[in-house]
N, C-alpha and C positions, 0 to 999 in steps of 0.2 A: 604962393606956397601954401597958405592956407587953404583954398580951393581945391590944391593936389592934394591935403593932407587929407579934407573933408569927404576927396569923393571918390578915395579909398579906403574908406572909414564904412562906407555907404556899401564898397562892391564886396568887402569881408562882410559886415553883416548880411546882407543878401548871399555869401556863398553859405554860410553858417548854415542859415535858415533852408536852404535849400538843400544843404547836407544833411540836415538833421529830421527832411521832411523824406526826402529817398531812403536814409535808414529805418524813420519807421515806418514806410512802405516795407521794404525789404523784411523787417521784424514782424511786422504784420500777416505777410506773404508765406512765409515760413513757417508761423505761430499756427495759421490753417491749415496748410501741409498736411504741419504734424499732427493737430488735431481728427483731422479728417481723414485721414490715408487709409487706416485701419479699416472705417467705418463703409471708405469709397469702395474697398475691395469686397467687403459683403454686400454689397449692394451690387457692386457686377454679378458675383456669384448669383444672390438668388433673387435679385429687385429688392424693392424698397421697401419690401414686408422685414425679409433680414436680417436691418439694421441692426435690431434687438441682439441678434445672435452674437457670439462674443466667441475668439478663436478657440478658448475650451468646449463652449458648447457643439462647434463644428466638430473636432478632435473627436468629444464623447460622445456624439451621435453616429458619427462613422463607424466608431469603433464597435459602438453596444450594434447597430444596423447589421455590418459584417460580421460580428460572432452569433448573432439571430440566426441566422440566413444561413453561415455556413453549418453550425448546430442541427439546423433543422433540414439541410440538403443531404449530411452525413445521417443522419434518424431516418429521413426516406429510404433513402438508396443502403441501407445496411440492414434493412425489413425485407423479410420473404416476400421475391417478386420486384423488389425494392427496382432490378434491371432489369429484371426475364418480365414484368409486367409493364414496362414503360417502350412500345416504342421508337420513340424518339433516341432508346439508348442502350438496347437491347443487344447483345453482345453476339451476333451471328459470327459462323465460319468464317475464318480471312477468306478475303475475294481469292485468292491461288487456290480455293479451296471449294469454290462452289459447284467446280467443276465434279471434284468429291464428290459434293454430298447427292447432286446429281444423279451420279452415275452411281453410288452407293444405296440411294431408292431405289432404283430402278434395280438391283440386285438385292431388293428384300431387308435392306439393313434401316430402314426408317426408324425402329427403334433406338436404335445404334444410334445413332443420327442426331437425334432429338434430344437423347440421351447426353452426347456429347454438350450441343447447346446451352442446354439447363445445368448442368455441372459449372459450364464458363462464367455462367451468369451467377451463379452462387456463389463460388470463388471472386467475383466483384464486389458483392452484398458484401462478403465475409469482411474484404479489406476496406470497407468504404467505411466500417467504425471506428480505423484509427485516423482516421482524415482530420477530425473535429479536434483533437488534440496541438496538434499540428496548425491548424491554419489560428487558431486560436494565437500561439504563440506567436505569430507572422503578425499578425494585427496589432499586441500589445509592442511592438514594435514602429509602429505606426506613428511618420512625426504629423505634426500641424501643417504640413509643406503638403503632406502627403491628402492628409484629410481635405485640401481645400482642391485639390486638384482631382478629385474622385467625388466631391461634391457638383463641380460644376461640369464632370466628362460627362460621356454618354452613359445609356441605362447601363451598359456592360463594367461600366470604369471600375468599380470594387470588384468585381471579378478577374479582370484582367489585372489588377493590381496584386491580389494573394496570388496567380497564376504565375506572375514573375517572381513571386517571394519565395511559392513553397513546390512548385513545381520538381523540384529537380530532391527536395527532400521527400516528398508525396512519393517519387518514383521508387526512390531509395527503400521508403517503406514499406510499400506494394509489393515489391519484388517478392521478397520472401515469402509475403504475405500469401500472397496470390498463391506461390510454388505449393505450399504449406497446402491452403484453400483447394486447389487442384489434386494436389494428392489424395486427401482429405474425401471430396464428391465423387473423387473416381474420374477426375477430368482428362489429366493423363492418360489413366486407362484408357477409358474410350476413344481418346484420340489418336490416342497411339494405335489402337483398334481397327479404327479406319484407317488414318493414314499408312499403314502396313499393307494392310489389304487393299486401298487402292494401287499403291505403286508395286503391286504383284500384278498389276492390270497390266499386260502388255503394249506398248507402243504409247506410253501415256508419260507425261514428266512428271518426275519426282515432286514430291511435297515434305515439307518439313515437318518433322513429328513433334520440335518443340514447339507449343501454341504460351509459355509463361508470358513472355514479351509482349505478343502480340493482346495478349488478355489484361495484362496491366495495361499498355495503354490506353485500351480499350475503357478503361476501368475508371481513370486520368478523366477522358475525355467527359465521360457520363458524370460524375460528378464535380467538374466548372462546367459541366452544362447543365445542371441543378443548383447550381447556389449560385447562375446568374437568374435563373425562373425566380428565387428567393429576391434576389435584388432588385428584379425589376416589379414585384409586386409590395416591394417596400417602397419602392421612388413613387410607384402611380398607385396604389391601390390604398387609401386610408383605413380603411380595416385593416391592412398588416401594419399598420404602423402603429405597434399596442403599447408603447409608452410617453408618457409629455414629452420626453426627449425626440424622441422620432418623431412625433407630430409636429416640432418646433422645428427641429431639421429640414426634415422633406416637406413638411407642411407648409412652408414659408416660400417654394421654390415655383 
């Protein structure tokens, strides 16, 4: 009896011990988790330079990078020339239209023409100063979710991230703008100019006189295609990156 009583005396203390050593494995195991989790995921994002970075400094480097960038995309493209000298973004006749302008050289109207053009492009410039306003707010919207995943995208990833936010407000406010801007340069006019007078050409299909739509978008496209030139010369170019923040951001990457 003694024997039974001793050498279960033996198998409790040995469960004990062996309970007590799995839990502070397991407390152990946890305690690093949690210590490190934070730390592991800057380290994906940008290697082990990173580390240092802390989810505010991600946050306010995103944030100050994207209102740089789109500030300074809206200041280009809202300067004379800002679209009629770029281009890559330069706001020609809708293609249903090049048939136009074609055949409207070729009948003497190249000033006309040109005319039209340079109106379009001004009417761009004109609406591309209320952009900065606008995307500004989009940003200050911006969570820590957002910032780490625009960190580690492609060169485009801030780009494409205001593009989802303020797209459909950017339109909204171009419209008028543009109509306004159009009337304004005489853009209408001219094009209504032409397109009158070409579809008095016989045997030829009609064209549409309203160009507002077609020049906002147009307008859209040229400016997120300026303030990704802005971001991608913040991600690789250290001379754009003019403050410690931005250096510590992109600079660590």
């Amino acid at each position: 009896m003694k024997k039974i009583v001793y050498t279960l005396s033996i198998i409790a203390v040995c469960n004990t011990a062996l309970q007590a050593q799995g839990l502070k494995g397991l407390i152990k195991k946890a305690t690093t988790k949690d210590s490190t989790s934070g730390k592991s995921i800057l380290n994906q994002i940008g290697g082990s330079s990173s580390s240092s970075l802390s989810s505010s400094d991600v946050a306010s480097g995103l944030k100050e990078a994207l209102q740089i960038g789109a500030q300074q995309a809206s200041n280009k493209l809202s300067s004379v020339d800002g679209f009629l000298g770029n281009a890559a973004i330069k706001i020609l006749l809708p293609p249903e239209a090049q048939k136009v302008e074609k055949t409207l050289r070729s009948m003497g109207m190249e000033k006309q023409v040109n005319d039209a053009i340079t109106s379009m492009n001004r009417a761009a410039e004109d609406a591309a100063k209320s952009a900065a306003p606008i995307f500004i707010d989009a940003i200050k919207g911006m969570s820590i979710n957002d910032a780490f995943g625009i960190l580690k995208g492609g060169d485009s990833a801030a780009t494409k991230y205001l593009q989802g936010k303020t797209a459909d407000q950017l339109t909204n406010a171009f419209k008028p703008i543009i109509q306004q801007s159009l009337d304004k340069v005489d853009a209408t006019k001219y094009w209504n100019t032409l397109a009158t007078t070409y579809n008095k050409v016989p045997m030829v299909k009609k064209v549409n006189t309203d160009i507002s739509s077609y020049v906002t978008e147009k307008a859209l496209s040229g400016i997120f295609y300026q303030v990704a030139q802005e971001e991608l010369k913040i991600r690789k170019n250290p001379v754009a990156q003019t403050t410690d923040l931005l250096k510590k951001v992109f600079g660590s990457k």
